[in-house]
C-alpha angles and dihedrals in degrees: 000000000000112000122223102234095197086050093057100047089046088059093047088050081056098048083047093060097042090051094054089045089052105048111079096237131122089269090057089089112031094049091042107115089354095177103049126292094330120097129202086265092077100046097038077056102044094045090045081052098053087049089057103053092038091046106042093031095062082047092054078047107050104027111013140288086261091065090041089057092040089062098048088057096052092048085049098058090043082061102044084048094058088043092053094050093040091048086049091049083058108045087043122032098021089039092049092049088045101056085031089056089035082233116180102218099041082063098047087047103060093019091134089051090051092051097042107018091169106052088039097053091046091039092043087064093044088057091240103101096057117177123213100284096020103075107081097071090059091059090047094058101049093047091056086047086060096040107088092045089052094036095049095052091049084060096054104037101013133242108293097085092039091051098039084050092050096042087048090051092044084057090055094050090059097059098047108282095135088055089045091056093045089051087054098042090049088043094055114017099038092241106182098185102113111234090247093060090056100082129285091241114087098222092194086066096033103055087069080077101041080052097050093046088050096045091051096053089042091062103051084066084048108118102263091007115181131230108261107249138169125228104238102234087059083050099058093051089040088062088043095066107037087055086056093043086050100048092040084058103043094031111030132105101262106022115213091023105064097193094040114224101353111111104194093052094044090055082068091059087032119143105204095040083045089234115221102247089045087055084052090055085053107052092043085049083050098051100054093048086056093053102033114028108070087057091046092050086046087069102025114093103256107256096218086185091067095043084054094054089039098050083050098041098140101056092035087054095051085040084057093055094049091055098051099053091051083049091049090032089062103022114024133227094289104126093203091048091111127036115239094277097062090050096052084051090049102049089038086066105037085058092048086050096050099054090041080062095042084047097049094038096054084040090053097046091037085057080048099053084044096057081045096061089043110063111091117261109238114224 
């Protein structure tokens, strides 16, 4: 299957990103959110959306919607796998290093594992009990697990019931839908995880944009199917607001919180309710990397490092997480514990780290191909 060489070198941009803002260094802050109150989450999430649709749709196309669902399962339980080993690298070995070091932010992190071993363990592996940066593959997860329900009825009745369902349930979200369900579920089912140890993503905002990111690789495979433009007046304001979005974040008075210290103001910017003027920064964002970037990428060297990363984004993503807890597991999460030189170093080596494991991990599946296509092909 042909591979999309601009998609994969947007998802290693974002895996870029989400590497330097979760490492505690001097970078973490400045290139947080460096394009405005949007951070790499939401677009790792929205390009591995539109993947999705483009990839598994082609497959409901060409072959059935049983083998499409077939390979979202299978996806599915690739995903869960490397959230079960990372999850046990973490209560294990991290976690070890961490009460061995008498190191702050080891202990904070898994806090609810320390205090029920037991219930956190079995509820970790039911993706319930979800730590701090550990709680995005989850929702990956059970978003692929909806998927070919949602994507097979697209194909048969088209979009406009799936997207004005998802944006619905993206309005509830924002006015306490997920707490109301977790009061429900500790009411009458006993449930003991605190809400706080569920994730800090509220799946129920953020899969409008796993929809619309599904929705828009899904049509390109649509019979007749149209380039995807933008009318130029919504451009220009488009551009309006993403420069504004840009200079509020970078020049403002309280950097990643636009409103300072006023809660209520700042929901509406909120990244793991998906906020919807967040959501605002991120369609007119949208909007000028459809109409420009192609163009842009057309002039720009290829960064073959990034489509590496990208074309492996699942292992270099788990490779990232790795890195980070031994980081946080030694040092801490103090951002000034090492002087610039020894950020540069870090980071230096964390990177290094992370293409060894994209390179290892497309030779690997390239020796694999290879076995495939040559086993004899019974009559």
């Amino acid at each position: 299957m042909k591979r999309y060489w601009e998609i994969d070198a947007l998802r290693g941009l974002m895996l870029v990103l989400m590497t330097v803002t979760h490492l505690p260094t001097r970078l973490t802050d400045p290139l947080g959110q460096p394009f405005g109150f949007v951070s790499a989450a939401e677009g790792f999430v929205l390009l591995s959306a539109f993947m999705a649709g483009l990839v598994y749709s082609r497959i409901g196309y060409s072959r059935g919607v049983e083998p499409m669902r077939r390979a979202f399962w299978q996806r599915a339980l690739k995903v869960y796998m490397s959230q079960a080993a990372t999850l046990l690298f973490l209560l294990t070995v991290v976690t070890a290093l961490g009460l061995r070091i008498d190191q702050t932010a080891v202990k904070d992190l898994v806090s609810y594992y320390l205090a029920a071993p037991r219930e956190a363990f079995l509820f970790g592996l039911l993706l319930i009990y979800e730590p701090a940066l550990l709680d995005i593959l989850p929702m990956y997860i059970f978003f692929m697990l909806l998927s070919p329900w949602v994507l097979a009825f697209a194909l048969r009745h088209g979009w406009t019931g799936v997207m004005v369902a998802s944006a619905s349930l993206w309005g509830l979200a924002q006015f306490g839908f997920s707490e109301w369900l977790y009061a429900l579920a500790a009411e009458y089912l006993g449930l003991s995880v605190p809400f706080r140890e569920m994730g800090a993503f509220n799946a129920f905002a953020w899969q409008f944009l796993w929809f619309t990111g599904l929705w828009m690789g899904a049509s390109r495979n649509a019979p007749g199917a149209q380039p995807l433009r933008v009318p130029r007046p919504l451009l220009v304001v488009a551009a309006g607001l993403a420069l504004y979005g840009l200079y509020w974040r970078h020049h403002g008075l309280h950097g990643q919180a636009p409103f300072g210290g006023d809660i209520e103001l700042n929901l509406l910017f909120d990244k793991w309710q998906l906020g919807p003027l967040r959501l605002v920064n991120l369609i007119v964002l949208g909007m000028l990397a459809l109409s420009f970037g192609p163009a842009l990428l057309r002039k720009l060297p290829r960064m073959h490092w990034l489509e590496a990363m990208g074309s492996a984004s699942l292992p270099v993503f788990c490779a990232h997480l790795v890195a980070v807890l031994l980081v946080l597991a030694f040092w801490g999460d103090n951002q000034l514990a090492r002087p610039w030189g020894g950020d540069a170093l870090l980071l230096a080596a964390v990177f290094g780290w992370l293409y060894a494991v994209a390179r290892a991990t497309l030779w690997l599946d390239r020796r694999s191909a290879e076995a495939l296509s040559a086993v004899p092909q019974a009559d």
